[in-house]
Biopython code that builds the backbone (N, CA, C, O; Angstrom):
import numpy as np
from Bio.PDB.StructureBuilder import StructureBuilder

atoms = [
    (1, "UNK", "N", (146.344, 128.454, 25.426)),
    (1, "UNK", "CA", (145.012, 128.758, 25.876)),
    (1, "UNK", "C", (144.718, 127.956, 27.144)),
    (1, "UNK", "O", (145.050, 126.779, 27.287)),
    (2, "UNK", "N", (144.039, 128.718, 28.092)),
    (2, "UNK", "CA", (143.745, 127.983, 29.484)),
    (2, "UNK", "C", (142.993, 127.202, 29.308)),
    (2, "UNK", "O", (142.145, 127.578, 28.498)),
    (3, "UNK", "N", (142.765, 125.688, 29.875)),
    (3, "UNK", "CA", (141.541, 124.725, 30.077)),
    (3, "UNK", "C", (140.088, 125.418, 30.684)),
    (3, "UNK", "O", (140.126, 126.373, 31.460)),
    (4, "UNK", "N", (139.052, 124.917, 30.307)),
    (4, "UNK", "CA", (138.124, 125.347, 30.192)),
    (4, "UNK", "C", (137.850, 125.052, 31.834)),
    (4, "UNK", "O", (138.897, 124.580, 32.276)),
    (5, "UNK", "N", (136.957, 125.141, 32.776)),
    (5, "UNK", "CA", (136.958, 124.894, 34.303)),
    (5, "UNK", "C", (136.137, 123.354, 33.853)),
    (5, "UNK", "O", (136.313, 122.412, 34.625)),
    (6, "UNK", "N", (135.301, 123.140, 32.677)),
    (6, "UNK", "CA", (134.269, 121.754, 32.216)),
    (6, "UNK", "C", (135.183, 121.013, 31.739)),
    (6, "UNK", "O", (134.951, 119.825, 31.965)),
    (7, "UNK", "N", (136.382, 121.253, 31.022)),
    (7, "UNK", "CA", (137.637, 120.338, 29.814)),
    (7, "UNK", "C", (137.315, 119.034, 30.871)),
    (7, "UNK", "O", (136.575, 119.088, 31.854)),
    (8, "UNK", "N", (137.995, 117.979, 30.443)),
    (8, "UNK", "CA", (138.553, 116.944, 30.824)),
    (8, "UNK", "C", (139.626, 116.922, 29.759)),
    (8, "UNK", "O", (139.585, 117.637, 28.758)),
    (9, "UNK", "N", (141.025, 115.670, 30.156)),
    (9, "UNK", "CA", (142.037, 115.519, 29.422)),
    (9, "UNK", "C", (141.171, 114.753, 27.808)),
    (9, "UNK", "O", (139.963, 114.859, 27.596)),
    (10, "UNK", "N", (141.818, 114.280, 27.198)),
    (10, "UNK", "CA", (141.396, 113.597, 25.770)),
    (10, "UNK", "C", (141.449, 112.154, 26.202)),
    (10, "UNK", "O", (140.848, 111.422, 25.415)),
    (11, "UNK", "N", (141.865, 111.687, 26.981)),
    (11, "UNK", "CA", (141.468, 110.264, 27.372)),
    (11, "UNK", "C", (140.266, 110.108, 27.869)),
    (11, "UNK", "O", (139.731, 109.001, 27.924)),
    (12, "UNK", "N", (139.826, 110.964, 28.196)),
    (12, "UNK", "CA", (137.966, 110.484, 28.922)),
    (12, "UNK", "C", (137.497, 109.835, 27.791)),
    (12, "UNK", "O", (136.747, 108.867, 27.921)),
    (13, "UNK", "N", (137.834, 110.234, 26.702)),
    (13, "UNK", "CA", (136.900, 109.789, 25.656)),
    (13, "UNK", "C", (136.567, 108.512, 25.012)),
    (13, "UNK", "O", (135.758, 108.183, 24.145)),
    (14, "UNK", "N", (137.694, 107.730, 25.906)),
    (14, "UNK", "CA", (138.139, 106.228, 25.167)),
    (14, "UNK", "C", (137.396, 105.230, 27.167)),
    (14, "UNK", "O", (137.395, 104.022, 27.403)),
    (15, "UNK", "N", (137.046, 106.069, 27.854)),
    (15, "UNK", "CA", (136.842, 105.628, 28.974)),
    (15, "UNK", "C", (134.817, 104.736, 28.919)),
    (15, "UNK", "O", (134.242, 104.194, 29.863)),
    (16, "UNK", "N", (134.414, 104.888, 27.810)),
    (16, "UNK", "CA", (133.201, 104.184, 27.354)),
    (16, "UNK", "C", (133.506, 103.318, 26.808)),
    (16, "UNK", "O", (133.119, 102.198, 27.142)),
    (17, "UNK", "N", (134.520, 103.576, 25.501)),
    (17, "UNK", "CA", (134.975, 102.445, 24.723)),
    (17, "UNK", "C", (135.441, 101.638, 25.502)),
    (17, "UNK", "O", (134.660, 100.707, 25.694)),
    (18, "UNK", "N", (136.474, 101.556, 26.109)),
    (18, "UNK", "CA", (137.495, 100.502, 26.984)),
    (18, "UNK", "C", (135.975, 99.510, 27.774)),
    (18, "UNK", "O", (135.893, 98.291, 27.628)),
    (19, "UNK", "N", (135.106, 100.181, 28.425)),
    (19, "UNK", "CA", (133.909, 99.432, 29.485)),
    (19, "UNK", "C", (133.095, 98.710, 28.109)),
    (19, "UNK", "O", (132.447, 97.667, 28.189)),
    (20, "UNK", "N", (133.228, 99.260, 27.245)),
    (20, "UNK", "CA", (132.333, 98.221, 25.734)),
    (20, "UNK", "C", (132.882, 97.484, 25.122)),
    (20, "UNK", "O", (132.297, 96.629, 24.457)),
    (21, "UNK", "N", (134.479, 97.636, 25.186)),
    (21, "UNK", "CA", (135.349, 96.624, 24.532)),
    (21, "UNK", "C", (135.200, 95.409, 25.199)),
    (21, "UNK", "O", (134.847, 94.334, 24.714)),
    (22, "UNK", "N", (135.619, 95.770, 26.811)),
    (22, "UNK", "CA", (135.703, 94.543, 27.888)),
    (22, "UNK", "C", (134.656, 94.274, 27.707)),
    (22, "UNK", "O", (134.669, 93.096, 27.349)),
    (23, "UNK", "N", (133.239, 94.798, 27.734)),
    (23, "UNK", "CA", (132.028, 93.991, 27.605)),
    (23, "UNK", "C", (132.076, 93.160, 26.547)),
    (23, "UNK", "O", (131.875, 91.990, 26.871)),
    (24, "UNK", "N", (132.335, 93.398, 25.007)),
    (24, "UNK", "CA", (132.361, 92.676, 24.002)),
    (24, "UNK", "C", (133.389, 91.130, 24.093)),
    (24, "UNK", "O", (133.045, 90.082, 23.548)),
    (25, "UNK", "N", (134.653, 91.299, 24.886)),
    (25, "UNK", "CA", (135.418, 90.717, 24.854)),
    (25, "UNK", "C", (135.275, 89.657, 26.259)),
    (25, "UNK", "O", (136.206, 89.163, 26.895)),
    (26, "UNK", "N", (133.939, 89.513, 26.478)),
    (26, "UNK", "CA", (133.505, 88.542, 27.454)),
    (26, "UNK", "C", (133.536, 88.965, 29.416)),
    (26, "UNK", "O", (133.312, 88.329, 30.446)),
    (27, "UNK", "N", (133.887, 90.173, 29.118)),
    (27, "UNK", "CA", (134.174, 90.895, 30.489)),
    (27, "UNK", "C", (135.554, 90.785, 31.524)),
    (27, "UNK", "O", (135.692, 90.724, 32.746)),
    (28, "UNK", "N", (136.729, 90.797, 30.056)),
    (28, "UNK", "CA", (138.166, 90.841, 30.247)),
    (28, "UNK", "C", (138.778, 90.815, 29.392)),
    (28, "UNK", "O", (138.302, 90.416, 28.330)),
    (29, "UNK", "N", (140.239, 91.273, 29.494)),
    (29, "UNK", "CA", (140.761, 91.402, 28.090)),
    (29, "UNK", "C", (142.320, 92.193, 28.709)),
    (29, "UNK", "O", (142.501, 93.135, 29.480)),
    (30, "UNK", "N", (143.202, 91.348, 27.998)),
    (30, "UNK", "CA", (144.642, 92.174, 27.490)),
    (30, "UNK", "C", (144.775, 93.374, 27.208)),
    (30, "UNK", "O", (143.829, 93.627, 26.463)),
    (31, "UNK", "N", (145.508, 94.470, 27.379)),
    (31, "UNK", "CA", (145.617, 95.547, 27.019)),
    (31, "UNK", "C", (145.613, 95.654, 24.922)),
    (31, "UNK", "O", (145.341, 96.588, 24.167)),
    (32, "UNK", "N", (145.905, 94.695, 24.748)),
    (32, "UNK", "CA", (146.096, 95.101, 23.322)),
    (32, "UNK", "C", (144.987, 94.399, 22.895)),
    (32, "UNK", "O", (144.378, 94.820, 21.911)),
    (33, "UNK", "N", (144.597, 93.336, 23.500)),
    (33, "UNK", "CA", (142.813, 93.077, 22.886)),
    (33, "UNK", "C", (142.208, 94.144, 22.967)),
    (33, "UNK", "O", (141.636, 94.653, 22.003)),
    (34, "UNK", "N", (142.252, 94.772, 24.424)),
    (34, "UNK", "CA", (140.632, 96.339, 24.379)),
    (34, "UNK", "C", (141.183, 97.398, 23.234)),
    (34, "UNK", "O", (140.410, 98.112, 22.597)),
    (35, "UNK", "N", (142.566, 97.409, 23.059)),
    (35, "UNK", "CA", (143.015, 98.708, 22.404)),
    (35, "UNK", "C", (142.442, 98.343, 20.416)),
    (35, "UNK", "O", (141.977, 99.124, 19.585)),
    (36, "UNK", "N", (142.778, 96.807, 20.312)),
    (36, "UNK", "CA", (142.143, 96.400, 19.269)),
    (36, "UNK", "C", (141.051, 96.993, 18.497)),
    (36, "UNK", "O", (140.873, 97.637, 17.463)),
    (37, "UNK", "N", (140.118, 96.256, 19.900)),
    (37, "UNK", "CA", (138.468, 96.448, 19.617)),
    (37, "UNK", "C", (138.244, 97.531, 19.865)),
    (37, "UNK", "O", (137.151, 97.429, 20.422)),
    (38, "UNK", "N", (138.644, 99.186, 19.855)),
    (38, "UNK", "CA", (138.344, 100.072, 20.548)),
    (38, "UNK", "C", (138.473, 100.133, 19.020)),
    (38, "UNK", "O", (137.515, 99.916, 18.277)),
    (39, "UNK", "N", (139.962, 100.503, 18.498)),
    (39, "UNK", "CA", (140.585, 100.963, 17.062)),
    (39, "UNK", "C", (139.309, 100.481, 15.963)),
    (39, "UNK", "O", (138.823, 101.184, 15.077)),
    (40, "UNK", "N", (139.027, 99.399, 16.234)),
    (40, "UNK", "CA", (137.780, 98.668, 15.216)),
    (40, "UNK", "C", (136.564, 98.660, 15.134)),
    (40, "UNK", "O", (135.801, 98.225, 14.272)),
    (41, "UNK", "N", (136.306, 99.498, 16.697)),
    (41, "UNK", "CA", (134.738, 100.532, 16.879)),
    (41, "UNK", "C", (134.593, 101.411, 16.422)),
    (41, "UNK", "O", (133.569, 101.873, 15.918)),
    (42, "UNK", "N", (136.224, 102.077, 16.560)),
    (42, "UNK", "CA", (136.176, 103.310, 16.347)),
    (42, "UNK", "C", (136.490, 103.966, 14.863)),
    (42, "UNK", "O", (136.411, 105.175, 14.643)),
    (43, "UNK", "N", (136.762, 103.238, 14.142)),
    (43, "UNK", "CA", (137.440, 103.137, 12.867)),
    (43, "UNK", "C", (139.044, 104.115, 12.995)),
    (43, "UNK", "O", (139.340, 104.847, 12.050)),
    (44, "UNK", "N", (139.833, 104.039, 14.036)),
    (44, "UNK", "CA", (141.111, 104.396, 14.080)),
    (44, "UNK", "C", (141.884, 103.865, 13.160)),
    (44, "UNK", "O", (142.016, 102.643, 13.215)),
    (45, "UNK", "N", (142.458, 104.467, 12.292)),
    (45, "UNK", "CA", (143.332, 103.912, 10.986)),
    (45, "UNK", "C", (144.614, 103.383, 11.881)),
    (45, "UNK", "O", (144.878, 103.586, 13.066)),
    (46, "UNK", "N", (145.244, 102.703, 10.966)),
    (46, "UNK", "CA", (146.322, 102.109, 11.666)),
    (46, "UNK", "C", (148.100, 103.791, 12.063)),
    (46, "UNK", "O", (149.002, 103.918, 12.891)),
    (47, "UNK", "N", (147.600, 104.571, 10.869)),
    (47, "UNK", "CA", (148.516, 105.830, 10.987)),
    (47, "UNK", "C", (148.072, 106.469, 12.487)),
    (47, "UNK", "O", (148.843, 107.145, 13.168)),
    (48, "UNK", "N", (146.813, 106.162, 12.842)),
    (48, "UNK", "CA", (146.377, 107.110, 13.799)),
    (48, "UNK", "C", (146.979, 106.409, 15.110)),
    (48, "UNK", "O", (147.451, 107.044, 16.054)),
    (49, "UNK", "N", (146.887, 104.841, 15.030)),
    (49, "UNK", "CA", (147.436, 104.076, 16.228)),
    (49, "UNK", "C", (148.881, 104.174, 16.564)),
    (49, "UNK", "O", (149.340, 104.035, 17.697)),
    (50, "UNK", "N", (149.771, 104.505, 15.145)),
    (50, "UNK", "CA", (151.140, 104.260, 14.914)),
    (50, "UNK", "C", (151.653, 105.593, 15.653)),
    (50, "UNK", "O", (152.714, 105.590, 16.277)),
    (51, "UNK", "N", (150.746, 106.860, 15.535)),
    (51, "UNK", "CA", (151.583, 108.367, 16.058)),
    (51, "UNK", "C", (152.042, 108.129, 17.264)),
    (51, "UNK", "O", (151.319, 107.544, 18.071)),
    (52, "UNK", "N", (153.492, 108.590, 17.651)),
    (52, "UNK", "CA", (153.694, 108.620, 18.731)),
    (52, "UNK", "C", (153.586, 110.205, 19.663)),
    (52, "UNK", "O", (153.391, 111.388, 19.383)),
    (53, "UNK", "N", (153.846, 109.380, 20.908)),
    (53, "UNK", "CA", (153.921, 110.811, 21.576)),
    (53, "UNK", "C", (155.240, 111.660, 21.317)),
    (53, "UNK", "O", (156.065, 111.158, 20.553)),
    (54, "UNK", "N", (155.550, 113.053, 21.950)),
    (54, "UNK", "CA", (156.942, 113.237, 21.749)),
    (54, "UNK", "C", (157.879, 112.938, 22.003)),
    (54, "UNK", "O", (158.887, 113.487, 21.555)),
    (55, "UNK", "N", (157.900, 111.705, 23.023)),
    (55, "UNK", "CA", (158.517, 111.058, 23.849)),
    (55, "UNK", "C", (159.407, 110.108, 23.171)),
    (55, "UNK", "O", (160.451, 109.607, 23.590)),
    (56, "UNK", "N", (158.819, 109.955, 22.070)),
    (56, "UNK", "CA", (158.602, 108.668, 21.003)),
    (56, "UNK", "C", (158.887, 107.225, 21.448)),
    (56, "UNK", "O", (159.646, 106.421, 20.908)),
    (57, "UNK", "N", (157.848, 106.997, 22.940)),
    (57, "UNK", "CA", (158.494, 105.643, 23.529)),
    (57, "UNK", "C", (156.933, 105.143, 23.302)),
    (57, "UNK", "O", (156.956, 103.914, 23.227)),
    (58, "UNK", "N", (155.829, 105.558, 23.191)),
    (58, "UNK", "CA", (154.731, 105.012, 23.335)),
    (58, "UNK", "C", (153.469, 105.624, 22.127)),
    (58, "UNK", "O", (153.337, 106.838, 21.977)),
    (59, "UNK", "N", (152.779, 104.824, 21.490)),
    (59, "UNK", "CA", (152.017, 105.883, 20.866)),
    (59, "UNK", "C", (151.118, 106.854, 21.514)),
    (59, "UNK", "O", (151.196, 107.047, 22.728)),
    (60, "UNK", "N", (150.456, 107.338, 20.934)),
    (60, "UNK", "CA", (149.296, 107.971, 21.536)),
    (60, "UNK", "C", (148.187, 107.816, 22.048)),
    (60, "UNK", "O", (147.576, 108.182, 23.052)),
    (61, "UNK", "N", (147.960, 106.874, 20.699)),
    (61, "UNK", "CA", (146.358, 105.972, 21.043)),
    (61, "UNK", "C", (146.595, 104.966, 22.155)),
    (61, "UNK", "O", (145.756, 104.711, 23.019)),
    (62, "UNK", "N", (148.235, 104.215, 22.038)),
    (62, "UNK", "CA", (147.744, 103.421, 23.534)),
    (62, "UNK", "C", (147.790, 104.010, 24.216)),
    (62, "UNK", "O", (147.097, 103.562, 25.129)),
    (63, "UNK", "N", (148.304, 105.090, 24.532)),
    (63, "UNK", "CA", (148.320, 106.157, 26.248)),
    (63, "UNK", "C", (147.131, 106.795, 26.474)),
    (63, "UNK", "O", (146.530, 107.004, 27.528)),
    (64, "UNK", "N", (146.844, 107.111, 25.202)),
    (64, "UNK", "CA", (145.033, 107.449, 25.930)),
    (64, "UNK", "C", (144.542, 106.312, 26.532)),
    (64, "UNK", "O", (144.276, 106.158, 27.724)),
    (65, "UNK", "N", (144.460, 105.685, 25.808)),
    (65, "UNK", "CA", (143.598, 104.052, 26.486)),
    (65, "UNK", "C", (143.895, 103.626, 27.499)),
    (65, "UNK", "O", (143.068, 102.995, 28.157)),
    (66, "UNK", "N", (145.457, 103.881, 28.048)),
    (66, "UNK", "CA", (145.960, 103.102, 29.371)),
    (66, "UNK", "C", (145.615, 103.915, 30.151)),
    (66, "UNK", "O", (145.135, 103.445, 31.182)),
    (67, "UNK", "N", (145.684, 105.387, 30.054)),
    (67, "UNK", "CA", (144.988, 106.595, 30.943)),
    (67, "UNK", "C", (143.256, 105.942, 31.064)),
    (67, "UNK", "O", (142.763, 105.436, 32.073)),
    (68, "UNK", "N", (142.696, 106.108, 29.958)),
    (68, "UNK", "CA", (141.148, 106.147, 30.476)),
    (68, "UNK", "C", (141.477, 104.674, 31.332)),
    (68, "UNK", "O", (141.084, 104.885, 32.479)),
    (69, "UNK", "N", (142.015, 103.323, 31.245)),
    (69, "UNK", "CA", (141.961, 101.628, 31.622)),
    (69, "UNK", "C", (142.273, 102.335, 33.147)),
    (69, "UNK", "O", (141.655, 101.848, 34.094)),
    (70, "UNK", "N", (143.188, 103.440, 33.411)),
    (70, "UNK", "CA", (144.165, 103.432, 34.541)),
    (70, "UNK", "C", (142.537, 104.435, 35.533)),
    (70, "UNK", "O", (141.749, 103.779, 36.214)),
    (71, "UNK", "N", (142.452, 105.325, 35.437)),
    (71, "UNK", "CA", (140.887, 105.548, 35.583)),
    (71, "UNK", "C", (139.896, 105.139, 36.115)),
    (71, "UNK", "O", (139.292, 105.687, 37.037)),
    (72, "UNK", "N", (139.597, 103.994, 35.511)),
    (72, "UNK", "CA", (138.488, 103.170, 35.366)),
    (72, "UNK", "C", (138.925, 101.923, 36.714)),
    (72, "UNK", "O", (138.087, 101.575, 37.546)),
    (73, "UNK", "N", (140.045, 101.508, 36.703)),
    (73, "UNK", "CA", (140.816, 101.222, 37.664)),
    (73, "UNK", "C", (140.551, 101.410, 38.875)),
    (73, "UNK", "O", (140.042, 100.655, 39.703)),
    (74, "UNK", "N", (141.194, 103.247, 39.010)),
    (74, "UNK", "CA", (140.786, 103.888, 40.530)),
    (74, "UNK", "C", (139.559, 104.213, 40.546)),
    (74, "UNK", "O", (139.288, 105.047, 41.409)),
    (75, "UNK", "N", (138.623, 103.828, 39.843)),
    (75, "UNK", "CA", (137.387, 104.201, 40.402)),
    (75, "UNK", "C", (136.267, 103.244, 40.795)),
    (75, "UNK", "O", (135.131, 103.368, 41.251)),
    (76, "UNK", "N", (137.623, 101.529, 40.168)),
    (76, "UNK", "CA", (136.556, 100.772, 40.978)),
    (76, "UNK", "C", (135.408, 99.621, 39.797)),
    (76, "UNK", "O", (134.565, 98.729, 39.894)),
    (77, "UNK", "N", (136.143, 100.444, 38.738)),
    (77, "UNK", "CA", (134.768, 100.318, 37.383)),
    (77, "UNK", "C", (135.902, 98.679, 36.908)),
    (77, "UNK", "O", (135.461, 97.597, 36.522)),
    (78, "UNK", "N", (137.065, 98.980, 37.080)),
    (78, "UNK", "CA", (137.402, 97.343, 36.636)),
    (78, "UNK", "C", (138.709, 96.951, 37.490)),
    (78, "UNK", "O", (139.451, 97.633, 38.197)),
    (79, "UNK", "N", (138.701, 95.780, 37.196)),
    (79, "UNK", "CA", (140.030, 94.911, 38.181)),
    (79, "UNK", "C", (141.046, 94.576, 37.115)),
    (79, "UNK", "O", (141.080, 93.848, 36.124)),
    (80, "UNK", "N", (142.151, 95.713, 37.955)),
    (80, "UNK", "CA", (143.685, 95.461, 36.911)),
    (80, "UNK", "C", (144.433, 94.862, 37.977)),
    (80, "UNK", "O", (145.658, 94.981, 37.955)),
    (81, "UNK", "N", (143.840, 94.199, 38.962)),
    (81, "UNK", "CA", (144.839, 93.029, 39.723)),
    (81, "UNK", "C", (145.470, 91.959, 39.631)),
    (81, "UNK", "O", (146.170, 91.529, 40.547)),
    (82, "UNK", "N", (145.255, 91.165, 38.108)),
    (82, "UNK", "CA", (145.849, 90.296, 37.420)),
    (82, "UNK", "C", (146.420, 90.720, 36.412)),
    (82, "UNK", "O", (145.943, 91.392, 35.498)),
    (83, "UNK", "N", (147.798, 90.213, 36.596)),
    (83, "UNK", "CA", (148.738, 91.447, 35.946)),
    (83, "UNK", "C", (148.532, 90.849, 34.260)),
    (83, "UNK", "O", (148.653, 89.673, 33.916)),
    (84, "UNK", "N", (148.178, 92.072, 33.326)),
    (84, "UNK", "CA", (148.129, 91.956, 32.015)),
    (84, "UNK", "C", (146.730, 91.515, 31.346)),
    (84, "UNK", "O", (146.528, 91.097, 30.206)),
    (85, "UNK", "N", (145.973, 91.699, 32.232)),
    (85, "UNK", "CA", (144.243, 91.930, 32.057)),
    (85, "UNK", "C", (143.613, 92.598, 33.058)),
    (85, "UNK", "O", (143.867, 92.844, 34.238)),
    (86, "UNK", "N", (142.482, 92.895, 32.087)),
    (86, "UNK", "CA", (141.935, 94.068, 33.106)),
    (86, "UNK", "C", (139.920, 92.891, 32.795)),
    (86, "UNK", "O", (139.484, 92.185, 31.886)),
    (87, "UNK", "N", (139.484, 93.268, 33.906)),
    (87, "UNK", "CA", (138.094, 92.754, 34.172)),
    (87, "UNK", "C", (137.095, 93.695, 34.794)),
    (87, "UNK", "O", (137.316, 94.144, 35.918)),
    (88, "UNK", "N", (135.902, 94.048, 34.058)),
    (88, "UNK", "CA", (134.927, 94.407, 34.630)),
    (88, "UNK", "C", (134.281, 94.146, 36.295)),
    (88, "UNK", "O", (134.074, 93.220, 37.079)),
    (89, "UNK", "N", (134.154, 95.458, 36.214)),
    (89, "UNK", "CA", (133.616, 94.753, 37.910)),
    (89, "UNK", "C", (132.076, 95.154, 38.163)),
    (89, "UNK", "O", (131.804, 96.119, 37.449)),
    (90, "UNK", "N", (131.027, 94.758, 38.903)),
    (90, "UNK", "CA", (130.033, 94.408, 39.330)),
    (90, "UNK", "C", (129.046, 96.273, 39.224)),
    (90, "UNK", "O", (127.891, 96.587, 38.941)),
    (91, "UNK", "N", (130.208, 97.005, 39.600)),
    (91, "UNK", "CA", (129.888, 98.675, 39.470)),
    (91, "UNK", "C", (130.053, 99.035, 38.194)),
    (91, "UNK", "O", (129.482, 100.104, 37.982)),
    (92, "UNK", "N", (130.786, 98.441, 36.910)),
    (92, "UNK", "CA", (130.663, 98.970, 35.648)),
    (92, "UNK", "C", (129.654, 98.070, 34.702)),
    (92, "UNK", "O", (129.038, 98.523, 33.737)),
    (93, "UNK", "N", (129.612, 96.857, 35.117)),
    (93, "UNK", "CA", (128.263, 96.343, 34.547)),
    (93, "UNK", "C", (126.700, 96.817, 35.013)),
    (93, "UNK", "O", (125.670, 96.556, 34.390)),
    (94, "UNK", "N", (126.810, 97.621, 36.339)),
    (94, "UNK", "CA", (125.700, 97.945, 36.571)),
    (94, "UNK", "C", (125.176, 99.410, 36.152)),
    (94, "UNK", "O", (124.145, 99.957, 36.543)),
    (95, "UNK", "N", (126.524, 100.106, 34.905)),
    (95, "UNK", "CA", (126.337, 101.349, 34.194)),
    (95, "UNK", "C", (125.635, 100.963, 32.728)),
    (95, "UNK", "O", (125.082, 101.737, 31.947)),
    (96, "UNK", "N", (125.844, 99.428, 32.593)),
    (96, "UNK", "CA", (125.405, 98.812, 31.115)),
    (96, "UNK", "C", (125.909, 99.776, 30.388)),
    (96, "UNK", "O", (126.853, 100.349, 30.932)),
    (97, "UNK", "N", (125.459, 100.360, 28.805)),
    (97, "UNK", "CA", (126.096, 100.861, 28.145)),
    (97, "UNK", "C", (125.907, 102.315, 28.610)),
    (97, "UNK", "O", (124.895, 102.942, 28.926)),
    (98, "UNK", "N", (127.344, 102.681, 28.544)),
    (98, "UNK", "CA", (128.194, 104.165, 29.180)),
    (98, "UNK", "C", (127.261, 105.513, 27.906)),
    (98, "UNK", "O", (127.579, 105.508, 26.717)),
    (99, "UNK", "N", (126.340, 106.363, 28.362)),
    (99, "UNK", "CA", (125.787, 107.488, 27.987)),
    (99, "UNK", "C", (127.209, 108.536, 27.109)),
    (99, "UNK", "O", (128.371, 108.129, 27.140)),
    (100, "UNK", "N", (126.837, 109.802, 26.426)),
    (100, "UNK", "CA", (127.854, 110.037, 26.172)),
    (100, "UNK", "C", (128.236, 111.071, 27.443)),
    (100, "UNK", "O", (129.396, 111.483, 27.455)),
    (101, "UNK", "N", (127.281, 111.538, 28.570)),
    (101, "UNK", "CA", (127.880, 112.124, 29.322)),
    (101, "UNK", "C", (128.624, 111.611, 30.584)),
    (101, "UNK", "O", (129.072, 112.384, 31.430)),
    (102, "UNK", "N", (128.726, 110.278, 30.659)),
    (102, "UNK", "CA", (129.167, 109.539, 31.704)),
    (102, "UNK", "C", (130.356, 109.581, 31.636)),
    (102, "UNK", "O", (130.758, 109.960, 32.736)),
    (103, "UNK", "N", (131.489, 109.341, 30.714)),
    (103, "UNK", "CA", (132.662, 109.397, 30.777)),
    (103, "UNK", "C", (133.451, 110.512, 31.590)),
    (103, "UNK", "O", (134.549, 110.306, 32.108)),
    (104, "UNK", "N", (132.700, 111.825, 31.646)),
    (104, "UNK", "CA", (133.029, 113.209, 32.261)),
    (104, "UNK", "C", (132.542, 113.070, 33.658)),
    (104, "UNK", "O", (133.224, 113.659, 34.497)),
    (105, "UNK", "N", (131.621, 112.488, 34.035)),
    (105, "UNK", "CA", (131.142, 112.173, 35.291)),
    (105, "UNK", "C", (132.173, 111.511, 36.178)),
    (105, "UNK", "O", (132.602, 111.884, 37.271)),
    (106, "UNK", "N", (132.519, 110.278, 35.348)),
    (106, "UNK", "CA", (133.271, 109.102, 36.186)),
    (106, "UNK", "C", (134.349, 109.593, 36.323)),
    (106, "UNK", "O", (134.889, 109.518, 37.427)),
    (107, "UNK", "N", (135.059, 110.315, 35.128)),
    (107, "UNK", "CA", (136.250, 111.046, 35.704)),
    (107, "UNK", "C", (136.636, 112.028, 36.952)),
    (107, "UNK", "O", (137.634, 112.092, 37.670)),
    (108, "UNK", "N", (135.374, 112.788, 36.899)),
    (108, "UNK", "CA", (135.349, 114.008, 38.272)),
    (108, "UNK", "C", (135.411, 113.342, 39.188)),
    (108, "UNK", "O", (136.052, 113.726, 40.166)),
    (109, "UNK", "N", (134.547, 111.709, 39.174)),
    (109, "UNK", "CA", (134.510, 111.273, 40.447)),
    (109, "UNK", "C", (136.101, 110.439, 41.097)),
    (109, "UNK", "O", (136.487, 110.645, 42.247)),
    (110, "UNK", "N", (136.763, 109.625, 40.234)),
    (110, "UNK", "CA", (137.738, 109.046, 40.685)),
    (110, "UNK", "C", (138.791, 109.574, 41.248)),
    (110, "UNK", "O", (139.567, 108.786, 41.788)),
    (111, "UNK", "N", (139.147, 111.203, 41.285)),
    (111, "UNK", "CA", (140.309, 111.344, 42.804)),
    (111, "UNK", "C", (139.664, 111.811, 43.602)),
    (111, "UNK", "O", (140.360, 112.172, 44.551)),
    (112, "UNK", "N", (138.404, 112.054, 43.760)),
    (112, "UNK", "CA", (137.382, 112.078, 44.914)),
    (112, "UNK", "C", (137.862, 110.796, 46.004)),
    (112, "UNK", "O", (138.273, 110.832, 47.165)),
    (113, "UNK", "N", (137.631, 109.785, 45.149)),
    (113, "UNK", "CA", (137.262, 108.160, 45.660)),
    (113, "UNK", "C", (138.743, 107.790, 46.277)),
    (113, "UNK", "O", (138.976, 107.303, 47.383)),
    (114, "UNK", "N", (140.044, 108.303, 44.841)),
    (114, "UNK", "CA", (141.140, 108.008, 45.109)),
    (114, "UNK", "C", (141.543, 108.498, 46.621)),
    (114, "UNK", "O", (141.952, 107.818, 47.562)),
    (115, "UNK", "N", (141.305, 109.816, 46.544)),
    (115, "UNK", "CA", (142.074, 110.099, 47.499)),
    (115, "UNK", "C", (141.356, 109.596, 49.194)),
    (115, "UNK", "O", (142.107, 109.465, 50.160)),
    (116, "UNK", "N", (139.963, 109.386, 49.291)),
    (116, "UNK", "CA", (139.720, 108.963, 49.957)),
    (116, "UNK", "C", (140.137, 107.558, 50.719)),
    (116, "UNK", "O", (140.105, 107.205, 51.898)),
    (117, "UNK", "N", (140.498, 106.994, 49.629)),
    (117, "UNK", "CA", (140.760, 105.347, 49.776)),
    (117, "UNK", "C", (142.419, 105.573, 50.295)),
    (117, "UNK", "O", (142.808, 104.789, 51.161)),
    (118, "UNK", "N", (143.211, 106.421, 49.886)),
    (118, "UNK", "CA", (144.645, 106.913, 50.280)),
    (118, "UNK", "C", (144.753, 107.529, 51.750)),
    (118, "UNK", "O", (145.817, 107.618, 52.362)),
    (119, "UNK", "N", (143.170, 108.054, 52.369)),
    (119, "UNK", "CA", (143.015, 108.763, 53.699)),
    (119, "UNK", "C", (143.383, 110.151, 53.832)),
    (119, "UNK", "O", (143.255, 110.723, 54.914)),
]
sb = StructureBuilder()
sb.init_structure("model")
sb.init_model(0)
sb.init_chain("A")
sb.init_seg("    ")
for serial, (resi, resn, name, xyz) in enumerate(atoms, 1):
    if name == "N":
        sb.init_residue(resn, " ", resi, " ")
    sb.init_atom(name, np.array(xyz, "f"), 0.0, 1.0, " ", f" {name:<3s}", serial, name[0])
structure = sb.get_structure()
């Protein structure tokens, strides 16, 4: 079945959680701290964290999460310039807590931004 022209991928959806985790987690955090506190917001069972992709090199749940972290990234919303944490930046604290339609927003906007910043 074709994507809808509105779809986004299934990682948008973890792209609120990840900006509430880092908020909870003092406004930085390890990849496996946010993926933690996301699983423990979200009540993700541990079977649900364990599925892998078909790839079977990575699960699922972390690749969504590193997709929405990777995202959030190019758009500016956090700093993955210290390698193996990621930090809020000054533009995602000034979204305070993420609406449920924002995640679809921020996504449309980041290869806007990307590609601009690429020229």
């Amino acid at each position: 079945m074709p994507k809808q022209p509105d779809s986004a991928p299934e990682f948008v959806k973890y792209i609120g959680p990840v900006i509430a985790a880092l908020g909870a987690l003092g406004g930085s955090g390890r990849p496996d701290e946010v993926r933690d506190a996301i699983a423990k917001t979200l009540n993700i069972s541990e079977e649900e964290q364990a599925r892998l992709l078909p790839s079977g090199g990575q699960s699922r749940f972390e690749n969504q999460v590193h997709w929405a972290r990777f995202y959030l990234a190019k758009g500016g919303y956090i700093d993955a310039s210290r390698h193996g944490v990621c930090t809020l930046t000054a533009k995602a604290r000034a979204l305070g807590q993420v609406s449920a339609s924002q995640p679809r927003e921020l996504f449309s906007t980041v290869p806007v931004a990307f590609a601009k910043s690429r020229g």
